[in-house]
N, C-alpha and C positions, 0 to 999 in steps of 0.2 A: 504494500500500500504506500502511497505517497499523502504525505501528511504537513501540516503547515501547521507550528506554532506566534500565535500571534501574544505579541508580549514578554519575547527570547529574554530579552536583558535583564527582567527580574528572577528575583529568587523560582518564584513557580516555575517559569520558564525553562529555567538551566537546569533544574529537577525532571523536568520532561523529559529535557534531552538524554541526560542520564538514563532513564529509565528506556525510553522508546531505541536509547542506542542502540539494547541488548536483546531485540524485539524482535523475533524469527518473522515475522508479517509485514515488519515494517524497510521498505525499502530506500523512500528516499525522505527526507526530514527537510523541510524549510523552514526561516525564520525572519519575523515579519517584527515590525517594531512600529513605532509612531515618532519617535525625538534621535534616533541616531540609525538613522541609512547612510548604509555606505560603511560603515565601523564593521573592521575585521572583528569577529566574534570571538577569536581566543584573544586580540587584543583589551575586549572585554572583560574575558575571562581566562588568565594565564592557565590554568591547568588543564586547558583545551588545546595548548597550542601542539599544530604535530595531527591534528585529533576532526577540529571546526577551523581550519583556516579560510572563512568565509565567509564572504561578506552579510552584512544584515540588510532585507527588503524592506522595502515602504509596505504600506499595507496595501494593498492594490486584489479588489475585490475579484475582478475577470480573475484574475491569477488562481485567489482562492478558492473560486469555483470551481477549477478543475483540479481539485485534489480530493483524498477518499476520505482523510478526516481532519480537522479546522479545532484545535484549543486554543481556545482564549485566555490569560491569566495574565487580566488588566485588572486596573481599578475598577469600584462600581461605577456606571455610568455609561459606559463604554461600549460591550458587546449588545447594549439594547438600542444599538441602533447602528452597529455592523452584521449582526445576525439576523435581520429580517431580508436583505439583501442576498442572504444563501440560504432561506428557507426555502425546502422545496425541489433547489438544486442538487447537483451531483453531491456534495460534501456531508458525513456524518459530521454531528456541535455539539463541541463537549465544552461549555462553559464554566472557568473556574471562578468567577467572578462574585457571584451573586447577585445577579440582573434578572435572574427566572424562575430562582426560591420560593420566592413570596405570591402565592394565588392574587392574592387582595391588593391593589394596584397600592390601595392609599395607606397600608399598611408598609409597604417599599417606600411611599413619600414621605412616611413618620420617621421612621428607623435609619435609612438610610440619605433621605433630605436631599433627592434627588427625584429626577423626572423618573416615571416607572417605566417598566415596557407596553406595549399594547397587547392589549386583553389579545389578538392572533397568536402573539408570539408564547402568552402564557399558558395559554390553553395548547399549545402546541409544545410545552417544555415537560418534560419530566423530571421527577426528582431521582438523584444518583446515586441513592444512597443503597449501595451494593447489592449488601445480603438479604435485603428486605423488597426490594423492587426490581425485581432483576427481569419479571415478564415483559412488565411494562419498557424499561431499559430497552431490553433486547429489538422493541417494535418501535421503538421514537427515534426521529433524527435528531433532535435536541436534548441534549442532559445538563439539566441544572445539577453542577457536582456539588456537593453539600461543603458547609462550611469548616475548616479544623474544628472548632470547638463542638457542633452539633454531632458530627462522626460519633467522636470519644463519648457526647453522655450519651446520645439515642442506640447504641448499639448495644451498651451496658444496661441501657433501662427497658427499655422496648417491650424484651419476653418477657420480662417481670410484673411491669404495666397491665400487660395484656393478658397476662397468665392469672390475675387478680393477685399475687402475690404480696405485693408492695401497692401502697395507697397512692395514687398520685394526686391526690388533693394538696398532700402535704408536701412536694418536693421542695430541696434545697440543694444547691451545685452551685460545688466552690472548685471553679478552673483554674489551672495556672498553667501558661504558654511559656517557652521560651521566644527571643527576644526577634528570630525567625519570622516570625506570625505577623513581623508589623514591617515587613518587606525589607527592601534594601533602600530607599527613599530616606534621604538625614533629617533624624527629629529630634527633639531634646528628650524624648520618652527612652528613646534609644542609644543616646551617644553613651559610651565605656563610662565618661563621671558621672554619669546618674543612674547609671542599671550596675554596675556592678560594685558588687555586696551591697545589694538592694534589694528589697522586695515591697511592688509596687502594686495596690488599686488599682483598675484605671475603667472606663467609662458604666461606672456605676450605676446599675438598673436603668443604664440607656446602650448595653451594648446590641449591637444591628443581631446576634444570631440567637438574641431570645426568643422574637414570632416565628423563628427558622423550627428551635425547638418544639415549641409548643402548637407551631401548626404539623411536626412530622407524626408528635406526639396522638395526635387527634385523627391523623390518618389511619397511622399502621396500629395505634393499639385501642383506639376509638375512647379515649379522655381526652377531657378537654379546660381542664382547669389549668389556672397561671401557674410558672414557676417563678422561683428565686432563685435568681442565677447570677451568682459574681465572678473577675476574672482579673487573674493575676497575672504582673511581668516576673519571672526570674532570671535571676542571671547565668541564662545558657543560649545556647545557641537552638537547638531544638528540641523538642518535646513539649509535651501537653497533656498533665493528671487532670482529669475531672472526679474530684469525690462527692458524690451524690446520696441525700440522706433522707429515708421515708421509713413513716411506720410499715412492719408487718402488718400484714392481714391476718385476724383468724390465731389460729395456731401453727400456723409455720413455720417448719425448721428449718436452719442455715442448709441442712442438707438438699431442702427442696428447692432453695434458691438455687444453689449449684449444679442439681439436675436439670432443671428450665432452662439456662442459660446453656447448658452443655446440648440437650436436644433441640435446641432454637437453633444452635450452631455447629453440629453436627457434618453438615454437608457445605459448611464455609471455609474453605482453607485458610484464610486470614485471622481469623478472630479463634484468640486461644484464653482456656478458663484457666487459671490459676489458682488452686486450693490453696496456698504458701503466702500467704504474707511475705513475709521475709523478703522474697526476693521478686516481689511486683515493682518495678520502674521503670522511665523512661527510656533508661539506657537498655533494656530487654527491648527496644522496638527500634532502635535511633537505626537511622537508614532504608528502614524494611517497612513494609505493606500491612505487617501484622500489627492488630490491635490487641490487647492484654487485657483482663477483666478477673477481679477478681471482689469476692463480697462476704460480709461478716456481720451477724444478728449480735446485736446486744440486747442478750436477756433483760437487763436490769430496766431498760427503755421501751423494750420493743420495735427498736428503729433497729433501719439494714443500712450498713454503710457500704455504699458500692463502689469501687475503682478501677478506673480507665486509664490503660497510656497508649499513647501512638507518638507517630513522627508525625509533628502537622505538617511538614514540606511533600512528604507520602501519604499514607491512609489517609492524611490530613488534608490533599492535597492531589498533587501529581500523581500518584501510585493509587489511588481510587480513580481516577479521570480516566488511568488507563485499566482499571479493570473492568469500567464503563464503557469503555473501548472493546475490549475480548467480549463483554457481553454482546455487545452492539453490534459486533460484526461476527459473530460465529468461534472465535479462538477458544484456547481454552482459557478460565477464568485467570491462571496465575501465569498466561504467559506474559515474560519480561519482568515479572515481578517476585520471583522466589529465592534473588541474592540471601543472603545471612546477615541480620541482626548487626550491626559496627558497637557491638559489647562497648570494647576501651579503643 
């Protein structure tokens, strides 16, 4: 397949590249920019060089029409109104953006304080989110790929939701990202004197992927109550814990939470349960596709504490886009995506 990334020079971007290098399907890889055409791309990125000696493209829509599939991983704003121009056409759209999340147009214009897409393009988007939508996936030319932070809690909460296990009237989710997650674009959030040996807040019960939540929430496990959802900077470079905190249902044992979640994800190669505390963290996922989950009843409460890690530049990110991708076009689901874990 010949394939076209649009928005090479950011972090998402050059995670693509990575990944779709190693892509038995994938034949030829272009890269499309908006602010530097013309820039040799390993002069962007030195540990290309040798590898991408190549220049970077304007964005030039005929072009990307005649390719088999079109990621975007721009800012919001962007692909809603590059992607109606290739709806339709030759190209499968895999959107990293989050331009196609949100059903409710004016829920996009709260959250994200931007023009939405049109009701065609939304009604024509589906959401990415792998192991849960994979029919739908496999029949859309458009995927709204879900966002880092949604991945990690919807995947860990989902069965449990749905299962009646856990209440979700009462949820709470406390995220923490590393510093990855807020692009390569220079901001004072991000410069080395103020994130590290820090740990930071930051857009407090106004972050864009709570309606993301709680509208996947309402789909795939059919609740529909708000969450509480805050999120943290630390100082690292990637990953993303979500620890998420609801009463038990009923009489339910930790064990049955771990069964749920084991047969929910039985036939997902990505997503692995972890009975072990001990040794659940970010560094078990950094580089790789796999999500991590592990959960723990407290007797004395009756609340489950549930945990999630991934890499948000993959599962987070690029390495769900393209497993959206193998769904989309027939592959199997972990080609290009079954590297090893980068431990230390």
């Amino acid at each position: 397949m010949k394939v076209g990334i649009i928005g090479a020079t950011g972090y998402g971007g050059v995670e693509l590249l990575r990944l779709l290098h190693g892509h038995p399907g994938v034949e030829q890889i272009s890269l499309f920019t908006s602010s530097e055409e013309g820039v040799n791309y390993s002069a962007k990125y030195a540990h290309l060089k040798g590898l991408y000696d190549v220049p970077l493209h304007s964005i030039d829509l005929d072009v990307l029409a005649e390719l088999d599939i079109v990621f975007a991983s721009t800012p919001a704003g962007v692909t809603s109104t590059l992607f109606p121009s290739l709806l339709g056409k030759k190209p499968k759209l895999i959107d990293l953006s989050g331009d196609f999340r949100l059903k409710n147009p004016d829920d996009y214009s709260h959250w994200y304080k931007k023009q939405p897409a049109t009701e065609e393009m939304l009604e024509a988007s589906v959401y990415g989110l792998s192991e849960w939508n994979r029919s739908a996936i496999s029949e859309s030319q458009l995927i709204a790929n879900p966002g880092c932070y949604p991945t990690a809690v919807l995947l860990s909460l989902l069965p449990l939701i749905k299962s009646g296990l856990i209440d979700g009237d009462y949820l709470v989710i406390d995220a923490k990202s590393g510093v990855s997650g807020a692009g390569n674009s220079l901001s004072r959030i991000t410069h080395f004197a103020e994130t590290n040996e820090n740990l930071s807040i930051y857009k407090l019960h106004e972050h864009q992927h709570i309606p993301e939540i709680e509208q996947a929430i309402c789909q795939f496990a059919k609740a529909s109550s708000p969450i509480t959802f805050t999120t943290h900077l630390v100082p690292m470079t990637r990953g993303i814990m979500a620890t998420s905190y609801a009463p038990v249902t009923a009489d339910m044992q930790e064990t049955d939470l771990f069964d749920c979640l084991e047969t929910a994800y039985e036939s997902s190669p990505f997503v692995r349960i972890i009975r072990d505390a001990a040794v659940i963290g970010t560094n078990q996922v950094y580089g790789s596709n796999y999500c991590d989950i592990h959960v723990k009843v407290d007797k004395r409460t009756n609340r489950a504490t549930i945990v999630s890690v991934i890499d948000n530049l993959v599962k987070g990110a690029a390495g769900q886009a393209i497993q959206n991708m193998n769904i989309q076009c027939g592959f199997k689901e972990t080609a290009g995506l079954t590297g090893i874990p980068l431990f230390i």
